[in-house]
VOLO-657335 format. One record per residue (C-alpha): residue in three letters; x, y, z. Coordinates in steps of 0.5 Angstrom, whole numbers, padded with zeros to 4 digits, always signed. Example, Ala and Ser with C-alpha at 12.3 -4.5 7.8 and 13.67 -1.06 7.14 Angstrom:
residues 2
Ala+0025-0009+0016;Ser+0027-0002+0014;
//
This chain:
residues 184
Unk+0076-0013+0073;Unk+0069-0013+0076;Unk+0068-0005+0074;Unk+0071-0006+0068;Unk+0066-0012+0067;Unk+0061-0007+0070;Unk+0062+0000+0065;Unk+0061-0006+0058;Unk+0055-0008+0061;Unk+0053-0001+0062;Unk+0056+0002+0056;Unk+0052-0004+0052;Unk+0046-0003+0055;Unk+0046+0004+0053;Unk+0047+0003+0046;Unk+0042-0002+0045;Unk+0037+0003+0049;Unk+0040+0008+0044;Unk+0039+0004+0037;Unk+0032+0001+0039;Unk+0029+0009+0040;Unk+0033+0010+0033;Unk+0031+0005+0031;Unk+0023+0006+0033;Unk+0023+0013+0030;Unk+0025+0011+0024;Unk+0019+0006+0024;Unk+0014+0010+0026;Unk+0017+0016+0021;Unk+0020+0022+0025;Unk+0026+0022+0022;Unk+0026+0023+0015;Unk+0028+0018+0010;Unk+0027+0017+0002;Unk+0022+0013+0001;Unk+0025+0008-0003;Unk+0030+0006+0003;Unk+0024+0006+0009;Unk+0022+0002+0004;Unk+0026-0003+0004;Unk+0028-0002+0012;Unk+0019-0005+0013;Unk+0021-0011+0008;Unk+0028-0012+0012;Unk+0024-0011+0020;Unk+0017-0014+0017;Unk+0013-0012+0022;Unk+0006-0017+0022;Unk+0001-0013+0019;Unk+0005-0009+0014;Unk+0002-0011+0008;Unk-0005-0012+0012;Unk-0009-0006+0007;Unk-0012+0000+0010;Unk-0018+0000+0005;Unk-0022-0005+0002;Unk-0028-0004-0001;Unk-0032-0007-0007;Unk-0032-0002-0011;Unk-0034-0002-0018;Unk-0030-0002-0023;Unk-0034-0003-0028;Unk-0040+0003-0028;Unk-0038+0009-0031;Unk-0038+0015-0026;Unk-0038+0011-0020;Unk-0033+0015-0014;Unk-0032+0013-0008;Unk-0028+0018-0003;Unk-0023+0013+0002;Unk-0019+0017+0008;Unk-0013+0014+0009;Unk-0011+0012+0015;Unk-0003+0009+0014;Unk+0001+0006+0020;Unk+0008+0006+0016;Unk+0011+0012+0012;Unk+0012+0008+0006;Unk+0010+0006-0002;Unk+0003+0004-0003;Unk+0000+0001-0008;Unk-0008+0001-0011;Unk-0011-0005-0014;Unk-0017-0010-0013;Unk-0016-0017-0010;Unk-0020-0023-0012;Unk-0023-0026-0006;Unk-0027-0031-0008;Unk-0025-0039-0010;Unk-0024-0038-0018;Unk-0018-0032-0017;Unk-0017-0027-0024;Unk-0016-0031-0030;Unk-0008-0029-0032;Unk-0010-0027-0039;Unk-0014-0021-0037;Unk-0011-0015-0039;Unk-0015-0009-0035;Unk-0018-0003-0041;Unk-0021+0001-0036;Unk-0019+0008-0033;Unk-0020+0010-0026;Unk-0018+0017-0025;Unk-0015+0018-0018;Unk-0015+0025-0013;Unk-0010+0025-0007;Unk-0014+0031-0002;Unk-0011+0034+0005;Unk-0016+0036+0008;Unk-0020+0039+0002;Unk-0015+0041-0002;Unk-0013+0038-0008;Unk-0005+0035-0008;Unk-0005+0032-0015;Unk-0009+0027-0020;Unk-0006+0021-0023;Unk-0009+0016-0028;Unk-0009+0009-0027;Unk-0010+0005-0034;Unk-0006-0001-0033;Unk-0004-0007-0029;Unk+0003-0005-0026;Unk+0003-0011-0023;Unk+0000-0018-0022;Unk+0001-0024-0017;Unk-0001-0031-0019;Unk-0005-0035-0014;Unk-0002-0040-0010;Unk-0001-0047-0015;Unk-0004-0044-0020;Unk+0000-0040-0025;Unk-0007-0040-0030;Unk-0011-0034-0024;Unk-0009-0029-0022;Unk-0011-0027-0013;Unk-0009-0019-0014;Unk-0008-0014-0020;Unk-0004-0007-0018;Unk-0006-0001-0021;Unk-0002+0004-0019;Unk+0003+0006-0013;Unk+0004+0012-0009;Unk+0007+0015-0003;Unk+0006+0016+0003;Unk+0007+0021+0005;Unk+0005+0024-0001;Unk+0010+0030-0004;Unk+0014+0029+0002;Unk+0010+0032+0007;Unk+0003+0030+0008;Unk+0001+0024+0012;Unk-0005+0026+0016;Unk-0011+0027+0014;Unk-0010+0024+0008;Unk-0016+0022+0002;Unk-0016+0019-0005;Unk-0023+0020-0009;Unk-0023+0015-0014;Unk-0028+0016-0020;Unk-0029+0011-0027;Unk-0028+0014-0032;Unk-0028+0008-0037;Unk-0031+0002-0034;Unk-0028-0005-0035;Unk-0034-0009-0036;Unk-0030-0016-0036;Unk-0029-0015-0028;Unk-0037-0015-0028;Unk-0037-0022-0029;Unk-0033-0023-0023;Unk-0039-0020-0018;Unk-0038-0019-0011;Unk-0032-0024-0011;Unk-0027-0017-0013;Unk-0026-0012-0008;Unk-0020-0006-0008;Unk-0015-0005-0005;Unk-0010+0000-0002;Unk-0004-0003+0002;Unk+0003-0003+0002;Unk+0006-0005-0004;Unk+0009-0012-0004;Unk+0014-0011-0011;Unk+0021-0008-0008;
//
């Protein structure tokens, strides 16, 4: 009885160590998994610092031409997202439509994977109590690794081909944002 006792524990012990390595590498990326569903197994483990943003800048969207590089540093293989967050008290009125156009370039080491085009809101989240002002406005989203096989070593310029002039009202209160995407 007591060997019989002492075999579950050993075997139970093995297969919780062998699930939580699994489970570790699938977090951290080494075994390969769609993005769609490494997606929803962060949104199911929700680490604490999922959704923290790997760049924030004040950038400015509404000078035509301005460009910014951002190295891109992530910690989870997953989908992202680009956008701008109002940090200030008063948020982005609900109302507001985004007519600008940002062109996006995705590098590896120097060279150019793809450009994309972000001239829209994609997505919006209200404030917290109050459905008339928006806190953040999404543009675009993207994965990482991008085209399946880059992670490392990762940039995005981002350049203002049309300036929105209705976000210069908003000053220093608007700042981008490149995070993990919240939307599943």
């Amino acid at each position: 009885m007591k060997k019989n006792m002492i075999y579950m524990i050993v075997i139970i012990s093995l297969l919780v160590f062998i699930l939580s390595i699994l489970s570790l590498k699938v977090i951290k990326g080494f075994i390969p998994l769609p993005i769609g569903v490494r997606h929803v197994f962060n949104r199911i483990i929700a680490p604490k610092d999922l959704y923290y943003p790997i760049v924030t800048d004040n950038f400015l969207f509404h000078e035509k031409g301005f460009t910014n590089t951002y190295l891109l540093h992530p910690k989870y293989l997953d989908l992202y997202e680009l956008g701008f967050s109002s940090t200030g008290g008063e948020g982005i009125s609900s109302k507001y439509k985004f007519k600008g156009k940002i062109q996006l370039e995705f590098f590896w080491k120097d060279k150019l994977l793809f450009k994309k085009i972000a001239s829209a809101i994609d997505t919006a989240w209200y404030a917290e109590g109050d459905m008339t002002k928006y806190k953040a406005v999404s543009l675009m989203s993207f994965e990482i690794p991008l085209q399946r096989k880059y992670k490392n070593d990762v940039s995005i310029k981002l350049t203002v081909l049309e300036p929105d002039q209705e976000l210069k009202k908003y000053g220093d209160s608007i700042k981008l944002y490149i995070a993990v995407s919240a939307t599943p």
